[in-house]
N, C-alpha and C positions, 0 to 999 in steps of 0.2 A: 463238420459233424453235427449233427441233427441235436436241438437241445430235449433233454426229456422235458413231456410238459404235462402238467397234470390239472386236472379241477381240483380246484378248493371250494368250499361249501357255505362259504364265509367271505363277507364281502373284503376287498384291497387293495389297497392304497402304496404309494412310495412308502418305504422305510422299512423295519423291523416287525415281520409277527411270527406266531408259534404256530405251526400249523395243526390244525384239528387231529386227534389221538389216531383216527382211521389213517387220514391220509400220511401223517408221519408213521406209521406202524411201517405202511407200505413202502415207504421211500427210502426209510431207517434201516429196517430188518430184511424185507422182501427184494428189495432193489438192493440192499448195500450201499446205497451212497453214503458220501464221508463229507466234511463239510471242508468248503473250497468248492464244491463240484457247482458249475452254472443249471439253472433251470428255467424253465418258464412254466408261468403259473395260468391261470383266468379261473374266473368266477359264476362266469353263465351272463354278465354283462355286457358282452360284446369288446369288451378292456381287454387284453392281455398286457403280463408282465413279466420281465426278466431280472434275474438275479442271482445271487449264490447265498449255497446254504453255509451257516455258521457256524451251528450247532445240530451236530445229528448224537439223541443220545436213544436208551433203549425204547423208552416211551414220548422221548417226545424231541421235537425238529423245530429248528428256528431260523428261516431264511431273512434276506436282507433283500428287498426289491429296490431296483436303482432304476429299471427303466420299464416305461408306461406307454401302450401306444395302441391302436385298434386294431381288432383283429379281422378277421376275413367279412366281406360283405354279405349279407345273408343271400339267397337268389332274393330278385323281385319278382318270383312267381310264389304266392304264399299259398301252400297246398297242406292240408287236414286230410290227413289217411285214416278213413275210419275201415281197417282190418277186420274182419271174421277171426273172433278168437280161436286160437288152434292151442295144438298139446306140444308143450315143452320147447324143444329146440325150433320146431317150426315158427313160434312165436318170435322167438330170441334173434331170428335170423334175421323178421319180415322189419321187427325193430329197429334195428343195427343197422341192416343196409339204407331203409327208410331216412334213419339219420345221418347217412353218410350221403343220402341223395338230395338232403336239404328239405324235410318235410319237418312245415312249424310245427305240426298240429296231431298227433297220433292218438284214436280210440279203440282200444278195443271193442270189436261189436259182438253180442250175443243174439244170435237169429236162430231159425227153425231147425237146419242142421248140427247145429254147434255141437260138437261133442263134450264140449269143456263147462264147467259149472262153476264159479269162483263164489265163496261167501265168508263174509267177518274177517278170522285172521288170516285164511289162505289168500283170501285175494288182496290184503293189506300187504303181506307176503311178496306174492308176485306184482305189487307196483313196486316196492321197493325193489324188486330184484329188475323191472324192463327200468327201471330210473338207473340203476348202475349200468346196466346196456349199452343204453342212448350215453349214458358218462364215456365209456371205453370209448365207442365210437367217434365223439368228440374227439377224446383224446386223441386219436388215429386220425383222427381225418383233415383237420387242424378248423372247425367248427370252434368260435366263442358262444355260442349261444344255443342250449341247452333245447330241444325239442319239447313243446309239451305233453307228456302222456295223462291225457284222461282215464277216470277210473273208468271198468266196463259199463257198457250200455247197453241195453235192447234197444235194436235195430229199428223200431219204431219210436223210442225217445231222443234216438242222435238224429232220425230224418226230421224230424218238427224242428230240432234245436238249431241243425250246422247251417251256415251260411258263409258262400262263398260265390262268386262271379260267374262260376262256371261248375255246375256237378254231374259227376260222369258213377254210372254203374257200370263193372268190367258184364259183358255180355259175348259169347259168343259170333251170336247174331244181330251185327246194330255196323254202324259207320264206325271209322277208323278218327283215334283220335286227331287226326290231321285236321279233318273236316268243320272243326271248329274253330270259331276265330279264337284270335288272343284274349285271352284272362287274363286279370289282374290277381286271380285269386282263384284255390282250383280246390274242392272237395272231390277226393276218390272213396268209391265206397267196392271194394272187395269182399265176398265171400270164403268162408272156412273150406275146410277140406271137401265136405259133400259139396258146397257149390251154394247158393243163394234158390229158394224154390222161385217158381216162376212167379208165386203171389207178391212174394219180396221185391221182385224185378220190377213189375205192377205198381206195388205200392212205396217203391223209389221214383219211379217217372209219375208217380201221383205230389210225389213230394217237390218233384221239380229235375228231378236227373234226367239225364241221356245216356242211354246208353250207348256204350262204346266199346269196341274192340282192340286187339293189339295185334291181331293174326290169326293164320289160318289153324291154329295150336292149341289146343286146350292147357293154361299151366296151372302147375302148380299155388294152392293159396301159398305160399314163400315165394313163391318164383314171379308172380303177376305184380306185386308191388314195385318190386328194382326195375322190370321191367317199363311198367307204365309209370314211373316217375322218372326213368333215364329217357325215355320219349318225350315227358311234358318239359324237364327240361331242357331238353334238347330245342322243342317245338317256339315254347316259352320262356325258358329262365336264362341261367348261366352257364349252362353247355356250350 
């Protein structure tokens, strides 16, 4: 039987701690565990830990960690998905799956189509809300190591900034990502829902991209990420 395992948000060590009010809320009240029940924990360290809980009360949960050991290897393809921000569930998806496909590095991009506008507490907001995301995903995917989400950027500030061995614009019209050698290191840069104008296209292969294809298909901004990051690992990583 599969142990439950959750992020804690707080560094850990062998022995005795009280888990943070969130996480015990959830494990307490939401889950019903009782104490006796085994779990395993991690921290975003790349550590995991196993143990049983002790003490489950209304507010607050006190596990006992006995055993220490590494968790899953990250790929050795290190890929920064800078996304087109989109609306809502679209976003949540490109997220999730993102971090289930082993991408270190996640931006959201604001370019010329973008429908979406984030400012002060909304978009404070929704980092905390893609930061619990990429957590679940973790959780599921058995991921120790937490993806980075940067706040949003215009599309013009992430191309000067990111750096990586290899950067690919998704393009309709351009060679397949096969056609490139192996990376060490892979910046993808996807368009929102309208798609990336063609000045954006332009002014990514000014910044140093190529662009690349995935097929003969127009997809979805949700759909184009899973797919071009289950290629690159596939091409490159841990597939």
């Amino acid at each position: 039987m599969r142990l439950s395992r959750f992020f804690i948000d707080a560094p850990l060590s062998l022995g005795q701690h009280e888990l943070p009010e969130t996480q015990a809320h959830y494990i307490g009240r939401v889950l019903r565990h009782a104490a006796g029940d085994a779990v395993q924990l991690f921290d975003g360290s790349g550590q995991e830990y196993r143990g049983e809980l002790i003490e489950v009360g209304k507010k607050s949960v006190r596990v006992e960690l006995t055993e220490q050991f590494s968790g899953l290897d990250e790929s050795p393809l290190r890929v920064h998905l800078g996304q087109g921000l989109s609306r809502g569930e679209r976003m949540d998806w490109a997220i999730q799956k993102a971090t289930e496909l082993g991408a270190a590095e996640i931006t959201p991009i604001v370019s010329e189509r973008c429908e979406v506008r984030l400012k002060d507490e909304r978009a404070d907001k929704r980092m905390s809300h893609w930061r619990q995301v990429a957590i679940s995903a973790c959780e599921q995917c058995g991921r120790s190591v937490l993806p980075r989400i940067h706040p949003p950027l215009l599309l013009a500030d992430w191309l000067k900034q990111v750096d990586a061995g290899l950067k690919l614009v998704l393009h309709p019209v351009a060679e397949p990502l096969q056609s490139h050698a192996r990376p060490d290191s892979l910046a993808f840069l996807i368009g929102p829902e309208g798609g990336l104008s063609e000045a954006e296209v332009q002014q990514a292969t000014g910044a140093g991209f190529h662009p690349a294809r995935l097929g003969p298909r127009v997809l979805r901004t949700e759909t184009a990420p899973v797919v071009a990051l289950a290629v690159a690992q596939q091409l490159w990583g841990d597939f």
